[in-house]
LOKOLDREN-27460 format. One record per residue (C-alpha): residue number from 1; x, y, z. Coordinates in pm, 1 decimal, always signed. Layout:
! LOKOLDREN-27460
<midren><num>NUM</num><x>X</x><y>Y</y><z>Z</z></midren>
...
This chain:
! LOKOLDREN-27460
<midren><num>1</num><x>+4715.7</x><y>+18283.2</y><z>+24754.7</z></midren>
<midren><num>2</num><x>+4398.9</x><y>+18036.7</y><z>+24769.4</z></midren>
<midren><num>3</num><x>+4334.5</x><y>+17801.8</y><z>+24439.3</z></midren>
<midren><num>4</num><x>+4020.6</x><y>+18033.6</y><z>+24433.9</z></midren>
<midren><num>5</num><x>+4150.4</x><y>+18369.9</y><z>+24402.6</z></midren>
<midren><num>6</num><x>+4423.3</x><y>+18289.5</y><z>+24173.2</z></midren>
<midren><num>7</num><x>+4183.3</x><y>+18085.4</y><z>+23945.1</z></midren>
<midren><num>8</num><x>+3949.4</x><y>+18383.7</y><z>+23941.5</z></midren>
<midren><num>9</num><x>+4256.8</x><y>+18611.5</y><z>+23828.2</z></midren>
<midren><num>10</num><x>+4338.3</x><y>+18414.8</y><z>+23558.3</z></midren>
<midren><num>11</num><x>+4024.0</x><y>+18401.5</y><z>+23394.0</z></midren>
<midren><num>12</num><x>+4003.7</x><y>+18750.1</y><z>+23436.4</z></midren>
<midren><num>13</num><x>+4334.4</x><y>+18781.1</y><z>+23288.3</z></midren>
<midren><num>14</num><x>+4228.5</x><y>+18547.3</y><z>+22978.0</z></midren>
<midren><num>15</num><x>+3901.4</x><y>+18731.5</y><z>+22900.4</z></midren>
<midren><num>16</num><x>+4053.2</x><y>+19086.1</y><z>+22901.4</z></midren>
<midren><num>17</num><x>+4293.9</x><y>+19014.2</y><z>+22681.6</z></midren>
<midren><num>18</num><x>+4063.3</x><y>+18801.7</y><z>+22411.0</z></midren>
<midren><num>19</num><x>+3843.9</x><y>+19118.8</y><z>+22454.8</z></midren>
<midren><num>20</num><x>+4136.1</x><y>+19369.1</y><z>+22360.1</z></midren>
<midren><num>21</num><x>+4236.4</x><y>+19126.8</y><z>+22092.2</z></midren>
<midren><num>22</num><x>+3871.8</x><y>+19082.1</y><z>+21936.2</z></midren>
<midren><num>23</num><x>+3838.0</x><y>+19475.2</y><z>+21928.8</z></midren>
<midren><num>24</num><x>+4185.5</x><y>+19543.4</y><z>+21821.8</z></midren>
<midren><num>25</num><x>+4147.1</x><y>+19315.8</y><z>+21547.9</z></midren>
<midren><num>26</num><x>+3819.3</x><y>+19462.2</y><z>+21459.7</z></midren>
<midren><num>27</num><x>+3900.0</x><y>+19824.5</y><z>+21443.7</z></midren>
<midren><num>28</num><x>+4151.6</x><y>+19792.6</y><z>+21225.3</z></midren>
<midren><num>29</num><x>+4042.4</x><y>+19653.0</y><z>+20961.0</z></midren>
<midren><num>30</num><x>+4157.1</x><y>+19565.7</y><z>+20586.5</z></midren>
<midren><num>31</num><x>+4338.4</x><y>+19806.4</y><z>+20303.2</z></midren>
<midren><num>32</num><x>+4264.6</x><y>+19731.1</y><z>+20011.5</z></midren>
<midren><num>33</num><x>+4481.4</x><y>+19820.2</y><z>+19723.2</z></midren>
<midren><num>34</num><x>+4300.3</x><y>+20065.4</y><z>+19384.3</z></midren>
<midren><num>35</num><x>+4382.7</x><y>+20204.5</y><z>+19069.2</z></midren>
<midren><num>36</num><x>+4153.2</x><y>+20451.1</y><z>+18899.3</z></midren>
<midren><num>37</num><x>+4267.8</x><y>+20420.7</y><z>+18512.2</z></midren>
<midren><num>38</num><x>+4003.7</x><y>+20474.0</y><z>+18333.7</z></midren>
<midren><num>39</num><x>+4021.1</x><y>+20182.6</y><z>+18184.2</z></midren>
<midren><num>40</num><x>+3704.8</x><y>+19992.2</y><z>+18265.9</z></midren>
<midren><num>41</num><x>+3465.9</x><y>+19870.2</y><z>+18038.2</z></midren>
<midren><num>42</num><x>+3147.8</x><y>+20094.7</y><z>+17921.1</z></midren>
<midren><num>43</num><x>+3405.0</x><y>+20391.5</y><z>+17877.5</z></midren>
<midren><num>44</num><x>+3557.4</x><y>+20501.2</y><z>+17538.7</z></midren>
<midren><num>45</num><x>+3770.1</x><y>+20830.2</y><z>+17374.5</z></midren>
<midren><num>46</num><x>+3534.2</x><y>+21129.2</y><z>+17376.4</z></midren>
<midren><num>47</num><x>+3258.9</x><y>+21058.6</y><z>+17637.4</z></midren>
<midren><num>48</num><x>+3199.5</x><y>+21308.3</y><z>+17869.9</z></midren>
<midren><num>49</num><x>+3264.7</x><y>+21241.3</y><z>+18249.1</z></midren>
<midren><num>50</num><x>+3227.4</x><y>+21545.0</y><z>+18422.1</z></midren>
<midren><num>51</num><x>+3046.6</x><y>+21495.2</y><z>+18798.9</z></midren>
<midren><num>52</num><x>+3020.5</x><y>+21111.9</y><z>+18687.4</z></midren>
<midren><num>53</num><x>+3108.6</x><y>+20833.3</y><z>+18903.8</z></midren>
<midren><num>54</num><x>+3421.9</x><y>+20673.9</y><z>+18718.2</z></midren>
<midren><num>55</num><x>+3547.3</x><y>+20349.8</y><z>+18903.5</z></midren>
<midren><num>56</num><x>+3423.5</x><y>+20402.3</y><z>+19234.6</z></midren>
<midren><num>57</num><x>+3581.0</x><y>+20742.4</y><z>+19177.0</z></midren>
<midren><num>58</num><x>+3349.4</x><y>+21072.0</y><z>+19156.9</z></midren>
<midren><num>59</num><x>+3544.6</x><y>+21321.1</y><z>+18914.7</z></midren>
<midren><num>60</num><x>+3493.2</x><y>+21695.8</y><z>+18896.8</z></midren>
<midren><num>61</num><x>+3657.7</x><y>+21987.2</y><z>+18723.6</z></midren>
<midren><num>62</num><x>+3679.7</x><y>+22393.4</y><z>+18804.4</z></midren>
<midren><num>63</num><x>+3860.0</x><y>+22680.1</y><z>+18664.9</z></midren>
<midren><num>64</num><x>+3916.4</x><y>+22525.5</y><z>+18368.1</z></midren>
<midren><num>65</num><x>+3742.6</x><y>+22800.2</y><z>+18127.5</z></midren>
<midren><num>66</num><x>+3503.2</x><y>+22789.7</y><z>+17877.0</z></midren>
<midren><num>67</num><x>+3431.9</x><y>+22681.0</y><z>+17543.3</z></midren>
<midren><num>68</num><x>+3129.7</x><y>+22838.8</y><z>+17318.9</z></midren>
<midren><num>69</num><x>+3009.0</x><y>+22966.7</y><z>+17639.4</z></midren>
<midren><num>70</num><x>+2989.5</x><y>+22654.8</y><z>+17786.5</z></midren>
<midren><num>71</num><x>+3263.6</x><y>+22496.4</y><z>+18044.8</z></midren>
<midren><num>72</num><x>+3489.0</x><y>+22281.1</y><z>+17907.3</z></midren>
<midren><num>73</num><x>+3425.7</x><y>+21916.6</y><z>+18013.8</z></midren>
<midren><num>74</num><x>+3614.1</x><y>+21643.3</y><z>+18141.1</z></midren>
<midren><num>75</num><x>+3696.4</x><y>+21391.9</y><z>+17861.2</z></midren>
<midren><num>76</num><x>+3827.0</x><y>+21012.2</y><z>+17829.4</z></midren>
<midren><num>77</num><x>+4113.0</x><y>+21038.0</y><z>+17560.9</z></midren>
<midren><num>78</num><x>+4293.2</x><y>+20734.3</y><z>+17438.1</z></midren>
<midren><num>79</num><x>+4620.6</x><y>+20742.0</y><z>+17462.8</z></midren>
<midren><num>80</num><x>+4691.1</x><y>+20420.0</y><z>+17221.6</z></midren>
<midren><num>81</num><x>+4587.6</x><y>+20636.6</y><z>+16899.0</z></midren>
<midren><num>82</num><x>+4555.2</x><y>+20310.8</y><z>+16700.0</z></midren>
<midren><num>83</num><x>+4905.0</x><y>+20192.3</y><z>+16743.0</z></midren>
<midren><num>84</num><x>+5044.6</x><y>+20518.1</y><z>+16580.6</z></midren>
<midren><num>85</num><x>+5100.8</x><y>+20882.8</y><z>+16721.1</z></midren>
<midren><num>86</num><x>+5019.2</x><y>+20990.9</y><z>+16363.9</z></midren>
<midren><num>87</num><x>+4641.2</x><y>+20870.0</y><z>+16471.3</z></midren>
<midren><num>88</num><x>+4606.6</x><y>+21059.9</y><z>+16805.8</z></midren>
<midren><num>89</num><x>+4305.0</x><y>+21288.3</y><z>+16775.7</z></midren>
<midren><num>90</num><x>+4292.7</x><y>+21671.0</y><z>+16777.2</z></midren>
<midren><num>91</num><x>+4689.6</x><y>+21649.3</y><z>+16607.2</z></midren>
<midren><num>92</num><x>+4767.4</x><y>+21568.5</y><z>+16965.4</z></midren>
<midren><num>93</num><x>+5072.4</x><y>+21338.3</y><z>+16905.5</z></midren>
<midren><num>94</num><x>+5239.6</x><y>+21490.3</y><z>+17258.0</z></midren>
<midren><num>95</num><x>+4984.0</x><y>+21214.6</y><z>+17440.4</z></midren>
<midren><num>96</num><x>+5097.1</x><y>+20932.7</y><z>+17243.4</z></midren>
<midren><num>97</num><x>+5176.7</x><y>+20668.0</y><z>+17482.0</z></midren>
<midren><num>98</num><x>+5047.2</x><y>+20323.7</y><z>+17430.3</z></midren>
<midren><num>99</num><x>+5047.2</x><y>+20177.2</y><z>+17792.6</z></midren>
<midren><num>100</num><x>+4856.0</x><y>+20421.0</y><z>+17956.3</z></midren>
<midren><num>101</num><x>+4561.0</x><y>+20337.6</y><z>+17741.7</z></midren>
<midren><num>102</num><x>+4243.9</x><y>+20531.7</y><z>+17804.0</z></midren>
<midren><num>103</num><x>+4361.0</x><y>+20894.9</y><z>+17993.5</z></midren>
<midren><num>104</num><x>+4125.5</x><y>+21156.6</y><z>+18132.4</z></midren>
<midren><num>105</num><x>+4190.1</x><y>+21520.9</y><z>+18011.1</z></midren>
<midren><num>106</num><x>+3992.7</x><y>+21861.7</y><z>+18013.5</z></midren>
<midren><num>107</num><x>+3883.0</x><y>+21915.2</y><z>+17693.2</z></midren>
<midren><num>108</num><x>+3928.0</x><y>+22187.3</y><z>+17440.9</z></midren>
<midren><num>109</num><x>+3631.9</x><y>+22220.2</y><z>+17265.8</z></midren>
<midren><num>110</num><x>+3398.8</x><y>+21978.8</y><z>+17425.4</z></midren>
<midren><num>111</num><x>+3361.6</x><y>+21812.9</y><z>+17066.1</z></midren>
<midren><num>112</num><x>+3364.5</x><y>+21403.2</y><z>+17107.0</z></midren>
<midren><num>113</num><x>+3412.3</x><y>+21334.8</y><z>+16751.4</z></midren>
<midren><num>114</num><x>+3805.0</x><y>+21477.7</y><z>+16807.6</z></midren>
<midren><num>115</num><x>+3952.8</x><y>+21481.4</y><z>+17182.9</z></midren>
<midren><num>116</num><x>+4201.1</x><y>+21714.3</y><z>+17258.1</z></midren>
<midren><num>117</num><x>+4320.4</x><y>+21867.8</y><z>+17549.1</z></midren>
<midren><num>118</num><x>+4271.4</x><y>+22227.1</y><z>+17652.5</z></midren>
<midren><num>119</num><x>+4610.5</x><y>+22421.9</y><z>+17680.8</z></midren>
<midren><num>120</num><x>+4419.5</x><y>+22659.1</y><z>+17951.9</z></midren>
<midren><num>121</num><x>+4459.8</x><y>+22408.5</y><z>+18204.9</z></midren>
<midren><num>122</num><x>+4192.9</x><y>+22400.6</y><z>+18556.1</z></midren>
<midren><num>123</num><x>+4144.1</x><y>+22145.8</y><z>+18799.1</z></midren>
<midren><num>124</num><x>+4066.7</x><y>+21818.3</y><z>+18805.4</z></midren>
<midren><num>125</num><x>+3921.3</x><y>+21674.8</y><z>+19113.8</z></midren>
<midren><num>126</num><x>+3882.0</x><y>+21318.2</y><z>+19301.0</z></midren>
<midren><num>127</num><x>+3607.9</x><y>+21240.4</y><z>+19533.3</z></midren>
<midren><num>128</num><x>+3650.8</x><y>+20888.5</y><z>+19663.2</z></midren>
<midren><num>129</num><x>+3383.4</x><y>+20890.8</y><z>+19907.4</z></midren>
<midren><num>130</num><x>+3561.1</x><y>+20770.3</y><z>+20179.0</z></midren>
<midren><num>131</num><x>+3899.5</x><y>+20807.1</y><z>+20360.2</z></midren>
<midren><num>132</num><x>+4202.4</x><y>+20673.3</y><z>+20157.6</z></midren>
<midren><num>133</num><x>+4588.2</x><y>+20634.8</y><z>+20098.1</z></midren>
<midren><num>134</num><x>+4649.0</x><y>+20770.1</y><z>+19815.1</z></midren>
<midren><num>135</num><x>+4976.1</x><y>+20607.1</y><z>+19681.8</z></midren>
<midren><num>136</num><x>+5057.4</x><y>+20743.6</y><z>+19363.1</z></midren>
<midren><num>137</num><x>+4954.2</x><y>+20988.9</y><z>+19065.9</z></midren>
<midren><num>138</num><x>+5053.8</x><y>+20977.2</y><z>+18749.8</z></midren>
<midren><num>139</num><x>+5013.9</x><y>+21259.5</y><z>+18479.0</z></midren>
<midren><num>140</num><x>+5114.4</x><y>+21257.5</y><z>+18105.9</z></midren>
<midren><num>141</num><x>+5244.0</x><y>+21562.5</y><z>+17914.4</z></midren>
<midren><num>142</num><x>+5331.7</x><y>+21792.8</y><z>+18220.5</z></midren>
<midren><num>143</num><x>+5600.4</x><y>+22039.5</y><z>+18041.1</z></midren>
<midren><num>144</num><x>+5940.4</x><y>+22035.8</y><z>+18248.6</z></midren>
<midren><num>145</num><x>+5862.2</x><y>+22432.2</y><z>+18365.6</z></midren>
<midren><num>146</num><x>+5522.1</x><y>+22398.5</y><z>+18447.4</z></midren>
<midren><num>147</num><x>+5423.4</x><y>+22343.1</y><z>+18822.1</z></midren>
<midren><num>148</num><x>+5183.1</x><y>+22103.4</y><z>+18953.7</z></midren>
<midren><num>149</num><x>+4940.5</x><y>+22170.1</y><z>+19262.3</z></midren>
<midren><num>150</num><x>+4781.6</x><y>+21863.6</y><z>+19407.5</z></midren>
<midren><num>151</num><x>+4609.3</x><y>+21921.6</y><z>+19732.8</z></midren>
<midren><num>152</num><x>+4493.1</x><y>+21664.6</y><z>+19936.7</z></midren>
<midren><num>153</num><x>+4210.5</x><y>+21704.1</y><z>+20211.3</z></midren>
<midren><num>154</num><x>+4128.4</x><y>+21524.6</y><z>+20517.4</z></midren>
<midren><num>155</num><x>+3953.1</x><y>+21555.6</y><z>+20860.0</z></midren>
<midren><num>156</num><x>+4275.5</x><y>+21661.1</y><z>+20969.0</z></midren>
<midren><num>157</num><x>+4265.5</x><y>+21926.5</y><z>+20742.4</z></midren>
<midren><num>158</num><x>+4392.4</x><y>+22028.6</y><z>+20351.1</z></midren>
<midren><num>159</num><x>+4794.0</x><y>+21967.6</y><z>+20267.5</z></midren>
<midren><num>160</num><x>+4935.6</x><y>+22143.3</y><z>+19964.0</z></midren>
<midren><num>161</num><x>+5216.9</x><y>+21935.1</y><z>+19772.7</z></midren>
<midren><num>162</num><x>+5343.2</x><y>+22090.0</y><z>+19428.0</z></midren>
<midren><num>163</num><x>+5567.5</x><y>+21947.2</y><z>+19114.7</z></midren>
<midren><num>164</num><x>+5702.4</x><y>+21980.0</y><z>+18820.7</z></midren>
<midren><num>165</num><x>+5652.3</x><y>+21800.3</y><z>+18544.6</z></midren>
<midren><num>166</num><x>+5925.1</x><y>+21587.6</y><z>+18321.7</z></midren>
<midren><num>167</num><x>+5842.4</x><y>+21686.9</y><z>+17968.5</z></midren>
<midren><num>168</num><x>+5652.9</x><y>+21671.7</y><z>+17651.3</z></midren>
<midren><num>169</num><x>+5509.8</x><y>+21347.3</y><z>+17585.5</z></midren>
<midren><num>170</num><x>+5647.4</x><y>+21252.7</y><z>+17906.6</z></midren>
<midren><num>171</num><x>+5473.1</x><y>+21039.0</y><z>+18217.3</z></midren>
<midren><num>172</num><x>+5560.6</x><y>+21226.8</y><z>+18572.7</z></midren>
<midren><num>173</num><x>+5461.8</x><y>+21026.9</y><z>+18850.8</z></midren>
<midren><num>174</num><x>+5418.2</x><y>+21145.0</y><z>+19210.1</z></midren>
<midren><num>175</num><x>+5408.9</x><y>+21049.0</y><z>+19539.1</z></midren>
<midren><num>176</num><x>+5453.6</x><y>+21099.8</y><z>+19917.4</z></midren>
<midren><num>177</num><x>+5133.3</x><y>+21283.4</y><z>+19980.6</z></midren>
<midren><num>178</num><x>+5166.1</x><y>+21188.3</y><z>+20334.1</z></midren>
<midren><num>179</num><x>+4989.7</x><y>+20907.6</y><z>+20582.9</z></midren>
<midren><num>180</num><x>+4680.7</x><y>+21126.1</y><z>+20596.3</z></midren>
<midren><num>181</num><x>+4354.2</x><y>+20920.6</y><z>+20501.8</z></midren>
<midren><num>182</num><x>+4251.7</x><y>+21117.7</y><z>+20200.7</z></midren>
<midren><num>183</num><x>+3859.8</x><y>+21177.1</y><z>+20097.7</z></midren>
<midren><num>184</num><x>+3917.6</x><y>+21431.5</y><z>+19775.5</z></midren>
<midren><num>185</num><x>+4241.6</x><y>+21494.7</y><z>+19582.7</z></midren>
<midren><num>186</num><x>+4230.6</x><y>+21808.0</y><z>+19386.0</z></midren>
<midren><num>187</num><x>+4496.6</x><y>+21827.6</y><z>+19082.4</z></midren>
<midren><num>188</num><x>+4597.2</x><y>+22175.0</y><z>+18911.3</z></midren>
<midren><num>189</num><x>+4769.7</x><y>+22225.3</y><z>+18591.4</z></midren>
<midren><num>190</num><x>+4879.9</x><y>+22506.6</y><z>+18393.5</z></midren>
<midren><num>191</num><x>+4857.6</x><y>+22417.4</y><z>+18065.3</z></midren>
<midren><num>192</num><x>+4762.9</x><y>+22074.5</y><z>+17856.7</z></midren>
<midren><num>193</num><x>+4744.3</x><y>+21746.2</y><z>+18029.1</z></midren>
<midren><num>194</num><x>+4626.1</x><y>+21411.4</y><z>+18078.3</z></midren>
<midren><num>195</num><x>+4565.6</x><y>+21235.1</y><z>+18386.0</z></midren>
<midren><num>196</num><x>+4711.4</x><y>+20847.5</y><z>+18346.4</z></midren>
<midren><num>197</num><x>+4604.9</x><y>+20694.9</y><z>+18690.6</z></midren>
<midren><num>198</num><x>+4529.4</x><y>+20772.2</y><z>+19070.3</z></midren>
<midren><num>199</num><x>+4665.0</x><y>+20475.5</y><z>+19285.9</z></midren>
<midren><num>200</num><x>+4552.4</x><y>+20422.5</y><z>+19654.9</z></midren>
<midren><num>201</num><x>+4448.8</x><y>+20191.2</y><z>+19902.2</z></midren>
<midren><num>202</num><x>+4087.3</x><y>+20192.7</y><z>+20038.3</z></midren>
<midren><num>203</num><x>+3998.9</x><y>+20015.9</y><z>+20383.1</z></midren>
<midren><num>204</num><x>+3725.2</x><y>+19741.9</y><z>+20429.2</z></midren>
<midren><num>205</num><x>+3476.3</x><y>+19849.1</y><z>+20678.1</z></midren>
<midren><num>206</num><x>+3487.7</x><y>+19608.5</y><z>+21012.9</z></midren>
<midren><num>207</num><x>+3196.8</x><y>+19369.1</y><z>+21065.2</z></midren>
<midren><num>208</num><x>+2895.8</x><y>+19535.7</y><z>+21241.3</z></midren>
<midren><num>209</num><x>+2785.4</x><y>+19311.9</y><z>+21589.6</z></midren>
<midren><num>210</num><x>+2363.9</x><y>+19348.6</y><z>+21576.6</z></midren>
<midren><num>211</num><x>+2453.6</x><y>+19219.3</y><z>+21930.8</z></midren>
<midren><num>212</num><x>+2801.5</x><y>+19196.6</y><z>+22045.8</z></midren>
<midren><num>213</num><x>+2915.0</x><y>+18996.8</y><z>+22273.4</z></midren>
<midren><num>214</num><x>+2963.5</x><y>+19056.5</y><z>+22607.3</z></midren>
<midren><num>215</num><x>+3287.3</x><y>+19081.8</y><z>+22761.8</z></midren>
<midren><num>216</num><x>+3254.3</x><y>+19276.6</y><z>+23059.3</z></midren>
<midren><num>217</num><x>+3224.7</x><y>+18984.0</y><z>+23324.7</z></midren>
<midren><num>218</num><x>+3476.8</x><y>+18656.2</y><z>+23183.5</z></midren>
<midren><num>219</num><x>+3371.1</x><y>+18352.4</y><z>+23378.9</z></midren>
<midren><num>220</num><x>+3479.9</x><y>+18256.7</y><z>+23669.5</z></midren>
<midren><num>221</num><x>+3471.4</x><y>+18041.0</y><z>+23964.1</z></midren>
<midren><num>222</num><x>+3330.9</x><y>+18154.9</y><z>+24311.5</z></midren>
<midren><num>223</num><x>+3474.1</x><y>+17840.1</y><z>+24479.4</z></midren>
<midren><num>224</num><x>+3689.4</x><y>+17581.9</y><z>+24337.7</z></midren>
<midren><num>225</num><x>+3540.5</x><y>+17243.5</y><z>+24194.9</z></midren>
<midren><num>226</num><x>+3455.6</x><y>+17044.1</y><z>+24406.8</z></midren>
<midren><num>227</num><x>+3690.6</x><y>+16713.2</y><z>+24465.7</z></midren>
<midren><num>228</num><x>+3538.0</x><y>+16349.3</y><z>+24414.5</z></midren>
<midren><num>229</num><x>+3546.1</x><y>+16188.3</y><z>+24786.7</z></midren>
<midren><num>230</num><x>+3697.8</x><y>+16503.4</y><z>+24966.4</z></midren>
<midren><num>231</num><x>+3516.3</x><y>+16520.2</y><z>+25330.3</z></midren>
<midren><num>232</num><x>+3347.0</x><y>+16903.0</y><z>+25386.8</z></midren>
<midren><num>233</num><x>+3612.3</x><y>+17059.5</y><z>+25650.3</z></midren>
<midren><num>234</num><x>+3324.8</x><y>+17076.8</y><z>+25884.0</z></midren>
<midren><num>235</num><x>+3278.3</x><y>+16689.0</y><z>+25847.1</z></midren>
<midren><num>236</num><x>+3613.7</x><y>+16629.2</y><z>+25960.9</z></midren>
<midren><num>237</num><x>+3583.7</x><y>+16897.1</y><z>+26261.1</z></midren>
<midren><num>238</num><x>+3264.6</x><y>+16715.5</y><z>+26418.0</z></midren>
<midren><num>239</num><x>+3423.9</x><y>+16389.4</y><z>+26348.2</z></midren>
<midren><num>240</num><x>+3783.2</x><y>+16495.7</y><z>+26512.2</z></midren>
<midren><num>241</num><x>+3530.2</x><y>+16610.4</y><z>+26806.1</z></midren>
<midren><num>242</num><x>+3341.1</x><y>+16320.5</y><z>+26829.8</z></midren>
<midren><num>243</num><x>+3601.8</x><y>+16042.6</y><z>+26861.6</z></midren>
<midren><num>244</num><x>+3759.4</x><y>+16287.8</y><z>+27148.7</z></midren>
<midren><num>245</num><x>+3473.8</x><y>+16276.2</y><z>+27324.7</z></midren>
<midren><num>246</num><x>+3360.0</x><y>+15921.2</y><z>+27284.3</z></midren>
<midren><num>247</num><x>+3770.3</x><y>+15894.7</y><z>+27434.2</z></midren>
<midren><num>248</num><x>+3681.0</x><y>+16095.3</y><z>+27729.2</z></midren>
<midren><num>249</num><x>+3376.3</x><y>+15948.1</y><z>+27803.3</z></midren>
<midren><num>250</num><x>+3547.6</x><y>+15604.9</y><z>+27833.8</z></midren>
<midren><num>251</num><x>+3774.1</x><y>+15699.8</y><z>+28055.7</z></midren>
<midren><num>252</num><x>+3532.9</x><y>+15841.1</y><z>+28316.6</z></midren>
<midren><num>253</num><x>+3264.9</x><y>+15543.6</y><z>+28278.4</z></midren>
<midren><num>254</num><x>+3628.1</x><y>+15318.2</y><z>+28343.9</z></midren>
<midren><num>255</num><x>+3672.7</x><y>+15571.1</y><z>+28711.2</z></midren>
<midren><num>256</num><x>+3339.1</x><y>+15514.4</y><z>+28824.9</z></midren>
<midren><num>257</num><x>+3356.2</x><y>+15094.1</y><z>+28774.8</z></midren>
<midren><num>258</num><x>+3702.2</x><y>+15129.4</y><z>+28982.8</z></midren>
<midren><num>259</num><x>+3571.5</x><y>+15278.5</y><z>+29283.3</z></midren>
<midren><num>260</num><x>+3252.6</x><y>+15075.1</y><z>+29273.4</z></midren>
<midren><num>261</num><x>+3487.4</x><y>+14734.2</y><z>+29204.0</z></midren>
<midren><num>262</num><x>+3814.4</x><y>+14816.7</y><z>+29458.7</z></midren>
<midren><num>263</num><x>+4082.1</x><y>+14530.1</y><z>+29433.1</z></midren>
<midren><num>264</num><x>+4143.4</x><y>+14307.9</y><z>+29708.8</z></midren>
């Protein structure tokens, strides 16, 4: 193989794989992990949060009844009561549980002056905007017999996981909801509940090339550089031919001078 054609071939070589490498890295991009608590500041027990952006997190509620003629609304509860179960509002002691802090729950009679859950249960649902993991999801209250539907939807289509809870005044967490990337999760209870936290992992978007750059021809040499000094092939040629000739020349001009010249 010429120093030309395998110099060419590894360039070629180099560039395609930086390009695959650039790209691969680019697609890929970065998870990033989340944790929708309701924790953040600006919320606080008894505001309303139905179809309101929560944490990056749009939050939605159906078949969940009505109260005074008027569906019952998704409500921030605070599951510290003060320190004290005895100070949970609406009598409901069952969501004492100080670490969980601030909890979402459907409420009972829409009045903010006293959260409590509803015991008609309903949906709660999760609208992240944008594909996901989601990791984990944890619930408070879920009584041992009653079943939990989350469903999960994708481009790929819905999945359908269901539960059961732990107990009164118990935290149930799930998990394994697949490697699908997620945009909505859809939670349904049967009965009173509060919603502690939805973890997941969100991606980074790549960076967007205005121009990207181009890849399609890596650079390469036609010939190979040139040598400092190194005669042209042709150079040597004529000069090979010259000297052979000059030789020849010689040798006939020395024939002609014998015959004219003959020894004695």
């Amino acid at each position: 193989m010429s120093t030309s054609s395998a110099f060419n071939k590894l360039s070629m070589a180099t560039g395609a794989a930086f390009v695959a490498l650039s790209f691969t890295a680019i697609q890929a991009g970065s998870a990033q992990a989340a944790i929708l608590d309701f924790d953040e500041p600006g919320l606080s027990p008894g505001q309303k949060v139905t179809n309101q952006e929560v944490q990056g997190v749009r939050l939605g509620v159906f078949d969940q009844g009505t109260t005074g003629g008027q569906p019952r609304d998704l409500m921030i509860y605070n599951s510290a009561c003060g320190g004290a179960a005895s100070h949970c509002t609406g009598e409901d002691d069952d969501l004492f549980k100080p670490r969980l802090g601030n909890t979402l729950i459907i409420s009972e009679d829409n009045d903010s002056s006293d959260p409590d859950d509803s015991a008609f249960g309903g949906t709660f649902t999760f609208d992240f905007g944008k594909s996901v993991f989601v990791d984990e999801l944890t619930l408070l209250d879920i009584e041992a017999s009653d079943p939990v539907r989350v469903t999960t939807f994708s481009e790929s289509g819905n999945q359908e996981f269901n539960f059961f809870g732990r107990g009164n005044n118990l935290i149930s967490s799930f998990s394994g909801f697949g490697n699908d990337r997620v945009n909505r999760l859809n939670v349904t209870v049967v009965n009173s509940a509060a919603v502690g936290a939805v973890s997941y992992n969100r991606f980074q978007s790549p960076p967007d090339f205005e121009t990207p750059p181009n890849f399609e021809t890596p650079p390469y040499f036609e010939t190979p550089p040139d040598v400092p000094g190194a005669p042209e092939p042709l150079t040597v040629f004529g000069s090979v031919t010259a000297l052979g000739f000059g030789g020849w020349l010689k040798k006939k001009h020395a024939r002609k001078d014998n015959k004219a010249n003959p020894k004695a």
